[in-house]
C-alpha positions in Angstrom: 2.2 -21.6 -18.4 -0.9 -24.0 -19.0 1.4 -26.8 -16.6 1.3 -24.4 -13.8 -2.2 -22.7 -14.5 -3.4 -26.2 -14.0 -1.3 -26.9 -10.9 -2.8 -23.6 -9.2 -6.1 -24.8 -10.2 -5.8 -27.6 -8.1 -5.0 -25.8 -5.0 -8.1 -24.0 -5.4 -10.1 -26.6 -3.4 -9.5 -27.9 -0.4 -7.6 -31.2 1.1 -8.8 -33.5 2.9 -6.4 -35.3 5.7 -7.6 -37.5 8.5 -11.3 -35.8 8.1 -9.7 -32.1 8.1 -10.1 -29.7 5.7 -6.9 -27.9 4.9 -6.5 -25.3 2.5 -3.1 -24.5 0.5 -1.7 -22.4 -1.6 1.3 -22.3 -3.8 4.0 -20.6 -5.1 5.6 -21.6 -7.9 9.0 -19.9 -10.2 10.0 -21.3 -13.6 13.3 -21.0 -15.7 13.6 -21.6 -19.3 16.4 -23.2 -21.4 18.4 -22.0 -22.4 17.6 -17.9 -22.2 17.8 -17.9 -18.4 20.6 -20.8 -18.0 22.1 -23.6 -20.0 22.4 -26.1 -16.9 20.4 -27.9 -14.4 22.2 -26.6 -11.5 21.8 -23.1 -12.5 17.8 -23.7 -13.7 16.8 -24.8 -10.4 18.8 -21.9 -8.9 16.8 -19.2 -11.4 13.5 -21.3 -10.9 14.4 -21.2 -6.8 14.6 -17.2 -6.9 11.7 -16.8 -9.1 9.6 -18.6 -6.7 10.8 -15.9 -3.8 9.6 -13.9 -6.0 5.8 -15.3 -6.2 6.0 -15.1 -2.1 6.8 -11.6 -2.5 4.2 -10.9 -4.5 1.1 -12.1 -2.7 2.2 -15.8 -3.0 -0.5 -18.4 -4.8 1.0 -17.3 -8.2 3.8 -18.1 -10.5 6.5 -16.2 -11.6 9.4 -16.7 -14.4 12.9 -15.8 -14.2 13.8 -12.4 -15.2 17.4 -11.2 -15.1 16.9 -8.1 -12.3 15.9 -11.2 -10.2 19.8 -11.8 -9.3 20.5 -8.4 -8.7 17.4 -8.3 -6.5 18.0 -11.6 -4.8 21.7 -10.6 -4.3 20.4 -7.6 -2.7 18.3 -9.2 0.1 20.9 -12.1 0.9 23.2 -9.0 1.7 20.8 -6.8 3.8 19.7 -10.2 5.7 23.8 -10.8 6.3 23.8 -7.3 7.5 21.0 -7.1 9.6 21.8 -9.9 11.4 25.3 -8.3 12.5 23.7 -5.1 13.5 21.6 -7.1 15.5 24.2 -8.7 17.0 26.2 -5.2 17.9 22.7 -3.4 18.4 23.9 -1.0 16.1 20.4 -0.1 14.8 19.5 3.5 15.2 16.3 4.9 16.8 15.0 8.1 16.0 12.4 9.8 17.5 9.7 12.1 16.1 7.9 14.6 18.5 4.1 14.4 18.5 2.7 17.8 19.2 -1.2 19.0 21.2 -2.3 20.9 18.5 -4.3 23.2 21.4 -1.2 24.5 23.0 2.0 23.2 21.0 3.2 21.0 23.4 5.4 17.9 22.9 2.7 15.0 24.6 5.1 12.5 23.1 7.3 11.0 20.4 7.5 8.1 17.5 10.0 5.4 17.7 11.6 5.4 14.2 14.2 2.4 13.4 17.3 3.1 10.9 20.0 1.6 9.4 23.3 2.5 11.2 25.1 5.6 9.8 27.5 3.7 7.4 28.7 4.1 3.8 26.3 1.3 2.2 22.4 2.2 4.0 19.2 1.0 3.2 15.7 2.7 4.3 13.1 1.0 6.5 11.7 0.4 3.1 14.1 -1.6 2.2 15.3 -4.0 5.3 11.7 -4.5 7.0 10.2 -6.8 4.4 13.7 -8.7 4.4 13.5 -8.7 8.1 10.0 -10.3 8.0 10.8 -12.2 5.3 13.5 -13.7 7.4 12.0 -13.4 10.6 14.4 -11.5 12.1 11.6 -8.7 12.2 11.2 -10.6 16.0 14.5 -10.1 17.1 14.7 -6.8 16.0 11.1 -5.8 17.6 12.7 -7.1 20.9 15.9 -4.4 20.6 13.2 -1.3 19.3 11.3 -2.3 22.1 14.1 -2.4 24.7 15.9 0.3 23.5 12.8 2.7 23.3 11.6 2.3 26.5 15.0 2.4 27.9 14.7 6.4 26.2 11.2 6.9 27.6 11.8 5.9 31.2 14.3 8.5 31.4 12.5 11.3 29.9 9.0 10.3 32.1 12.1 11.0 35.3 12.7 14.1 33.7 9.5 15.6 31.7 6.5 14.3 33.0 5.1 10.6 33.5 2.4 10.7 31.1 5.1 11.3 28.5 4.0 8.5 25.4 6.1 6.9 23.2 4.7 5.3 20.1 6.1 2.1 18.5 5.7 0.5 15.4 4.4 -3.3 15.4 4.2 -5.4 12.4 2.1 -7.9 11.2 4.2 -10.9 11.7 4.9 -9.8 15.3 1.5 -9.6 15.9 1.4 -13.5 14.8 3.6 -14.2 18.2 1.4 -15.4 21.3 3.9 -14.5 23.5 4.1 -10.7 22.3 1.7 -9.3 25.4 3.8 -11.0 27.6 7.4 -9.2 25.8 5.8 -6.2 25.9 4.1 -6.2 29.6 7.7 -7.5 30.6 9.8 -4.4 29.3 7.1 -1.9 30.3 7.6 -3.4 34.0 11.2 -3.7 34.2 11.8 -0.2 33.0 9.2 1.0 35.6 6.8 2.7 32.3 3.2 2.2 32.5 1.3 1.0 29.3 -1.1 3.4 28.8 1.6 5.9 27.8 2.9 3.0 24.9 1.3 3.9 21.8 1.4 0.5 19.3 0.8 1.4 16.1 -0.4 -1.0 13.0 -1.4 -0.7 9.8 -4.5 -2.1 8.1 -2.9 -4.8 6.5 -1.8 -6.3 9.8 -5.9 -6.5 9.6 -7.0 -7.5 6.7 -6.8 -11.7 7.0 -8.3 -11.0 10.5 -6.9 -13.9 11.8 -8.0 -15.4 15.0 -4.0 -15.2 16.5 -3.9 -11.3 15.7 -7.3 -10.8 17.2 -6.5 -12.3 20.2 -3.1 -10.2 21.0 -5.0 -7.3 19.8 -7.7 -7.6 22.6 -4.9 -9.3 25.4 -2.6 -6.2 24.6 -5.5 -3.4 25.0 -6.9 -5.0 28.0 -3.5 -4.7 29.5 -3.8 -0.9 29.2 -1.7 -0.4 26.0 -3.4 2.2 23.4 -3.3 0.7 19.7 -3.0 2.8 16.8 -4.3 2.7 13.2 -1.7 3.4 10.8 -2.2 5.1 7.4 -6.0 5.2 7.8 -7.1 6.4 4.2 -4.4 4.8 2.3 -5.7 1.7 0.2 -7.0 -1.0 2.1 -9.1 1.4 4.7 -12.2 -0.2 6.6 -14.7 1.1 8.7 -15.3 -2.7 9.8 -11.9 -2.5 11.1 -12.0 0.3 13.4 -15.3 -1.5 15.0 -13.6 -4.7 15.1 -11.0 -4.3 16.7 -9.2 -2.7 19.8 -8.7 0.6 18.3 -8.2 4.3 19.8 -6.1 6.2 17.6 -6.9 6.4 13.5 -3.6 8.3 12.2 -5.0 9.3 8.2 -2.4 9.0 5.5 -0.9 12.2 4.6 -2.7 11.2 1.1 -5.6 12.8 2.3 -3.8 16.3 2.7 -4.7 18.7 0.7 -1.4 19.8 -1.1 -2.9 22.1 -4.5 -4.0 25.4 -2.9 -6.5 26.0 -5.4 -8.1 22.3 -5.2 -10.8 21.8 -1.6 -12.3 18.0 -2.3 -9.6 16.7 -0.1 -10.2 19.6 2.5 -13.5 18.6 2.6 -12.8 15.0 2.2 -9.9 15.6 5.3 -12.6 17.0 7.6 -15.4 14.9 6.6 -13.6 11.7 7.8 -12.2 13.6 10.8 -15.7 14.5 12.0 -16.8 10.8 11.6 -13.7 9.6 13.3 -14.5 12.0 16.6 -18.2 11.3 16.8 -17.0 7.2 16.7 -14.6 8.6 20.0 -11.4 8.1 18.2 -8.2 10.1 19.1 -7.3 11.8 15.4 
């Protein structure tokens, strides 16, 4: 432990190469002999998934081997060999959930909502997003939501009405591609949908290194008439700074925030309080 405390500490400060500054971080995972394994070939392979689990964690940190690891490890390796199947049939499921005008019960819309194909071994969103970002497959599977959802839409604008919006969930690590405007902009042309009925809807953590490459297709992907919404606004991480900083027009608070004890009002309040503030700032709640 005092080995890698004092390797961390040295990734505190900066490097300097050929006059840059470049700052690192770590992660490191650490097997002991013999309680975790009683080879070097079977260290090395504890140590190795001990490290994944540092990344997981935040990276920057170190982790030992604990048993669950393998089961854990196993776990992923088999959702990543499955995923990448389904991929391959486009077997992944979309559901859709129906957004309703609270003034006159209408359906304006609906949520894109990716799941695992109907099959005797399934795993939640839960479970197979992180993998796919992990892995960055979380690309190629944004491409077949995004296909496949606005293949739906187009034919329910023919049918319903052409303002008919369909939300879609983005994650961070797509975000991270330059080229995502220009995926997006593409599909919305060649299905014939315009982009102010395509909802794209982050969450905060997408936000919180505000990195200069998210900021960018942020601002490219609003000015191109998409509408961008907050996720989960009221759920950990929440910042006014980021609804002011960035590209924002709908704030969708966490269900947290609901009041669910009939006999209890702070949350009422605390509900309408931030609703109030969210409509006077011009946000769609």
């Amino acid at each position: 432990n005092m080995i890698a405390n004092r390797i961390l500490t040295s990734f505190q400060k900066p490097f300097l190469i050929d006059d840059h500054r470049i700052k690192c971080t770590i992660s490191m995972g650490a097997a002991l002999y013999p309680n975790d394994a009683d080879s070097r070939v079977q260290l090395v392979k504890c140590a190795d998934i001990a490290m994944y689990r540092a990344k997981q964690n935040g990276k920057n940190a170190l982790r030992f081997y604990e048993s669950h690891y393998q089961n854990e490890f196993n776990r992923r390796f088999l959702i990543q060999s499955e995923m990448t199947e389904i991929l391959r049939k486009s077997s992944f499921r979309l559901f859709y959930q129906p957004v309703f005008c609270a003034h006159n019960d209408q359906i304006t819309g609906v949520e894109a909502l990716i799941r695992w194909p109907d099959s005797p071994k399934s795993y939640t969103p839960d479970e197979f997003i992180p993998v796919a970002e992990e892995t960055r497959l979380i690309h190629d599977l944004g491409q077949w939501v995004l296909t496949t959802a606005l293949t739906d839409l187009a034919s329910w604008q023919r049918r319903f009405a052409d303002n008919f919006s369909m939300a879609i969930n983005i994650s961070a690590l797509q975000l991270q591609d330059p080229q995502l405007t220009k995926k997006i902009k593409d599909e919305t042309t060649r299905h014939g949908v315009l982009p102010s009925t395509i909802i794209l809807e982050i969450t905060e953590t997408a936000l919180l290194e505000d990195d200069e490459v998210t900021r960018a297709t942020l601002h490219s992907l609003s000015s191109h008439g998409f509408q961008i919404a907050l996720d989960d606004f009221g759920m950990g991480f929440s910042s006014i700074a980021h609804l002011n900083n960035f590209p924002i027009d709908i704030v969708k608070l966490d269900k947290s925030l609901q009041n669910k004890e009939p006999n209890v009002n702070n949350k009422k309040s605390l509900l309408e309080a931030v609703t109030i503030m969210l409509k006077l700032l011009d946000f769609i709640v």
